[in-house]
Chimera marker file (.cmm) of the C-alpha trace (Angstrom):
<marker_set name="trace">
<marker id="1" x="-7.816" y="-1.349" z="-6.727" r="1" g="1" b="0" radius="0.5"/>
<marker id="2" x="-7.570" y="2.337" z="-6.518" r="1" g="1" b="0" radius="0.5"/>
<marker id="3" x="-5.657" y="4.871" z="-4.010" r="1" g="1" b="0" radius="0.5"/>
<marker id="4" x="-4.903" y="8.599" z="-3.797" r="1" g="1" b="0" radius="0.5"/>
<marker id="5" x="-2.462" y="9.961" z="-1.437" r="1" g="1" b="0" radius="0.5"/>
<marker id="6" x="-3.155" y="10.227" z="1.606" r="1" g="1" b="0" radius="0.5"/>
<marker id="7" x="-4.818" y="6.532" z="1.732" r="1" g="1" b="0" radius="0.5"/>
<marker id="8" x="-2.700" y="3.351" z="3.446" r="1" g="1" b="0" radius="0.5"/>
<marker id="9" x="-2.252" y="0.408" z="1.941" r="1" g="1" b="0" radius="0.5"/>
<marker id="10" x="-2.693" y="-2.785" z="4.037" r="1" g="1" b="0" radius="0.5"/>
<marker id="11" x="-0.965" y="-6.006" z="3.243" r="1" g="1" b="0" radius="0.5"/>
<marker id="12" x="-1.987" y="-8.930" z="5.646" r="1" g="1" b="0" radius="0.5"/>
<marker id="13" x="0.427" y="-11.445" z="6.239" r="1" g="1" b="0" radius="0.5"/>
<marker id="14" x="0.749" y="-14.116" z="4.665" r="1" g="1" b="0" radius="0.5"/>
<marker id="15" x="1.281" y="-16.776" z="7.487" r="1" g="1" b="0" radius="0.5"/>
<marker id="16" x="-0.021" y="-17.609" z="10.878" r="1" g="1" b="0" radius="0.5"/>
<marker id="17" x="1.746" y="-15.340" z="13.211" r="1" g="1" b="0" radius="0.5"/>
<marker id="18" x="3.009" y="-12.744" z="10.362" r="1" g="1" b="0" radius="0.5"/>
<marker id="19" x="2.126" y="-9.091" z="11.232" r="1" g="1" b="0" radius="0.5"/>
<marker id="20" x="0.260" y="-6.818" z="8.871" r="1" g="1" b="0" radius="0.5"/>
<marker id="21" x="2.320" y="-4.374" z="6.893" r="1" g="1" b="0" radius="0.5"/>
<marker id="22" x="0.451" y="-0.835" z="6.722" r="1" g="1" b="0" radius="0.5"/>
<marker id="23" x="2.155" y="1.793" z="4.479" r="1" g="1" b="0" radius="0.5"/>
<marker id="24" x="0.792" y="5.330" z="3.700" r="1" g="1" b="0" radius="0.5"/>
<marker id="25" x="0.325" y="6.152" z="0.095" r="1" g="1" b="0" radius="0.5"/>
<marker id="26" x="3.274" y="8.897" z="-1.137" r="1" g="1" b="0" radius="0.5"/>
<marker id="27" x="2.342" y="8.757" z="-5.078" r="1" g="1" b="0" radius="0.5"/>
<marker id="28" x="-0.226" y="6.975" z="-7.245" r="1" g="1" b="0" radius="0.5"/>
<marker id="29" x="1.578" y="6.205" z="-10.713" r="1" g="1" b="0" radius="0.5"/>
<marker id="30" x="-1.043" y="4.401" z="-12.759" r="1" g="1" b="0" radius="0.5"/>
<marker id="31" x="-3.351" y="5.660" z="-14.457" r="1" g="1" b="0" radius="0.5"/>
<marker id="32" x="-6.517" y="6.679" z="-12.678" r="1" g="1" b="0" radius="0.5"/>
<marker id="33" x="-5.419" y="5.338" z="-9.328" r="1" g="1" b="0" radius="0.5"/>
<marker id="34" x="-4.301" y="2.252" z="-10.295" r="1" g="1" b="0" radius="0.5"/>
<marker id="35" x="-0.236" y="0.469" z="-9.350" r="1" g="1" b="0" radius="0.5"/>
<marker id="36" x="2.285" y="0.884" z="-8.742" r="1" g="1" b="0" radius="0.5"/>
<marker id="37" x="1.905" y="3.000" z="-5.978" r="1" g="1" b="0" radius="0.5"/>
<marker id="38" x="4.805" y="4.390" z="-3.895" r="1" g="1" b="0" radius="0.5"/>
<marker id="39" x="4.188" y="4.431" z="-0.197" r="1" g="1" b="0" radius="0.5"/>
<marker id="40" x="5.943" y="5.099" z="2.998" r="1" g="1" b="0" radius="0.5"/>
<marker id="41" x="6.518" y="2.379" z="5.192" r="1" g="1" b="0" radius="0.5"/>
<marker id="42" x="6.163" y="3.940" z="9.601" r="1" g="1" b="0" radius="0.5"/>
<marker id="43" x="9.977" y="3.856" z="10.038" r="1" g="1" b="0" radius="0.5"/>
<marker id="44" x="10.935" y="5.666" z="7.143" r="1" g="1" b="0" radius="0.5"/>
<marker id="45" x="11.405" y="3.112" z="4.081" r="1" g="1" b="0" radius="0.5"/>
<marker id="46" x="9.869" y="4.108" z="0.681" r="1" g="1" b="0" radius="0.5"/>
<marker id="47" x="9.352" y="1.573" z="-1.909" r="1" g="1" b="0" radius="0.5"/>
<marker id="48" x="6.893" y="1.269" z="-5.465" r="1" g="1" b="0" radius="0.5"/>
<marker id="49" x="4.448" y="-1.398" z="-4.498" r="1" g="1" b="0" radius="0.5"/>
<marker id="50" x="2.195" y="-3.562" z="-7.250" r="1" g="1" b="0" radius="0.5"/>
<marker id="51" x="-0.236" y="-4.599" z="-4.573" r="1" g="1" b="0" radius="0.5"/>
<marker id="52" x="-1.491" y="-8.515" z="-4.920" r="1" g="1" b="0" radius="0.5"/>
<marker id="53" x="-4.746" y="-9.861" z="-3.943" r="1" g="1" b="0" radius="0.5"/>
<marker id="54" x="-3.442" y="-9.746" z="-0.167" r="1" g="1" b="0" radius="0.5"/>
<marker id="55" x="-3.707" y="-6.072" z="-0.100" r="1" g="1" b="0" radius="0.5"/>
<marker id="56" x="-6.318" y="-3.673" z="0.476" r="1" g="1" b="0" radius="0.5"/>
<marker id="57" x="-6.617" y="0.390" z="0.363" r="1" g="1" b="0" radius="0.5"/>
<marker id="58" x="-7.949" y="2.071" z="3.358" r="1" g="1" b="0" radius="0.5"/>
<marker id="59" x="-9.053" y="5.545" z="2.104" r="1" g="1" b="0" radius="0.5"/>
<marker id="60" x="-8.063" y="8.735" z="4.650" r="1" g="1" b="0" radius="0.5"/>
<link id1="1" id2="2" r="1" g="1" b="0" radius="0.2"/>
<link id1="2" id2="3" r="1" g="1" b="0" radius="0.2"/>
<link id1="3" id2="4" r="1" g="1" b="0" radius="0.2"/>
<link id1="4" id2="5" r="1" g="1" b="0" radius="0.2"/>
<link id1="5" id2="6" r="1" g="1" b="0" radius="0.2"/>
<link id1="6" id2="7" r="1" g="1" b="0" radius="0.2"/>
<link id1="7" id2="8" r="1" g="1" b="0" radius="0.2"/>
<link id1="8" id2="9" r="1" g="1" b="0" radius="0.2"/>
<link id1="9" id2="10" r="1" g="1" b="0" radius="0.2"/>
<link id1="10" id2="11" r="1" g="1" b="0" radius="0.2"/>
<link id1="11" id2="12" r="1" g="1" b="0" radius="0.2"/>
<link id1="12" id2="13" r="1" g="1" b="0" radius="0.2"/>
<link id1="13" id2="14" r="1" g="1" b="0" radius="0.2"/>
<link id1="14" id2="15" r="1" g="1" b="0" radius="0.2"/>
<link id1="15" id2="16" r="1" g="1" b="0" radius="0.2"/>
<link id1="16" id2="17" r="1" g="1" b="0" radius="0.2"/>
<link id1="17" id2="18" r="1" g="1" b="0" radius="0.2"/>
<link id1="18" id2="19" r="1" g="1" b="0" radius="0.2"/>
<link id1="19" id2="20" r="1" g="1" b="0" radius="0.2"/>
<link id1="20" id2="21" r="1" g="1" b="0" radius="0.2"/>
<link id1="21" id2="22" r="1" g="1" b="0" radius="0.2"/>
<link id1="22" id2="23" r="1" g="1" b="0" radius="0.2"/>
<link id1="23" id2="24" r="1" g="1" b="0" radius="0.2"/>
<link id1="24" id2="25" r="1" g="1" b="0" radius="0.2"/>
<link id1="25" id2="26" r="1" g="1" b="0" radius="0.2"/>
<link id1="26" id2="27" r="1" g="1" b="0" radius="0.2"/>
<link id1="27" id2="28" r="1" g="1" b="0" radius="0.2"/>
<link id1="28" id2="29" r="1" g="1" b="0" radius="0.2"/>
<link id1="29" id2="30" r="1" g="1" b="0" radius="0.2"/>
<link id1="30" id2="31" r="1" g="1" b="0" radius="0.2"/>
<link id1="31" id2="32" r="1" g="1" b="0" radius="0.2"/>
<link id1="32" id2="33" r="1" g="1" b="0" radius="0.2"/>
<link id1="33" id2="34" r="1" g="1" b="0" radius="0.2"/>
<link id1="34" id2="35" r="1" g="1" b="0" radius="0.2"/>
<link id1="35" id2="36" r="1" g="1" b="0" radius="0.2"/>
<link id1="36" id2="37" r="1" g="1" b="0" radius="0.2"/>
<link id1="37" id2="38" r="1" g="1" b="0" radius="0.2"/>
<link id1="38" id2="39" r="1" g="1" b="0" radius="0.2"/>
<link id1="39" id2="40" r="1" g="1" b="0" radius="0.2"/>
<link id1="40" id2="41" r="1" g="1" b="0" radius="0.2"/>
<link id1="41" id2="42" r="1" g="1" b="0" radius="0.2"/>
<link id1="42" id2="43" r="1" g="1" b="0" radius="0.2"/>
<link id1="43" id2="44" r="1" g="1" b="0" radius="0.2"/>
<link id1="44" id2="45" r="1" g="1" b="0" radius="0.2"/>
<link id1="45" id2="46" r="1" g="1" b="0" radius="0.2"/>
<link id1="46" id2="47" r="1" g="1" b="0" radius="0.2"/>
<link id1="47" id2="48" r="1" g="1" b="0" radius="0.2"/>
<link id1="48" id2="49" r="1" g="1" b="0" radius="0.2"/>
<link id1="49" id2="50" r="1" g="1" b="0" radius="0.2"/>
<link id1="50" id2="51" r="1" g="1" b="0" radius="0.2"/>
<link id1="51" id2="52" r="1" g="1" b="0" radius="0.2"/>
<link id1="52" id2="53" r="1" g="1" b="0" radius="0.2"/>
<link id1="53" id2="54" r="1" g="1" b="0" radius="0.2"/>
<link id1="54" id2="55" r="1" g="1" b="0" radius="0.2"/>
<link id1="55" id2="56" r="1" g="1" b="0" radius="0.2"/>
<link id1="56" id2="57" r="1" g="1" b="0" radius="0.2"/>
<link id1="57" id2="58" r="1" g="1" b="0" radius="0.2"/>
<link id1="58" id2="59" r="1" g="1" b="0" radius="0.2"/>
<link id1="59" id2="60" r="1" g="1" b="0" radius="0.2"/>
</marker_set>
């Protein structure tokens, strides 16, 4: 997996009924665009993400 700012990262829930969880990339800090990747979540929230096989990058 590989981001760049800019990009959202989409985590599909994990359950029947769940809602998806979309987050816009802030900073990449692996190397080469790998995780962790700090994103910013629509209301406001920031948190350092290790995306699991769940997840997928949606470039900008």
């Amino acid at each position: 997996m590989r981001a760049q700012p800019g990009d959202r990262l989409h985590v599909h829930g994990r359950t029947v009924g769940d809602p998806d969880d979309v987050a816009e990339v802030v900073e990449v800090r692996g190397e080469g665009g790998a995780p962790p990747y700090l994103v910013r979540h629509a209301d406001g929230r920031e948190a350092l993400i290790f995306p699991g096989p769940d997840a997928e990058v949606e470039t900008a």
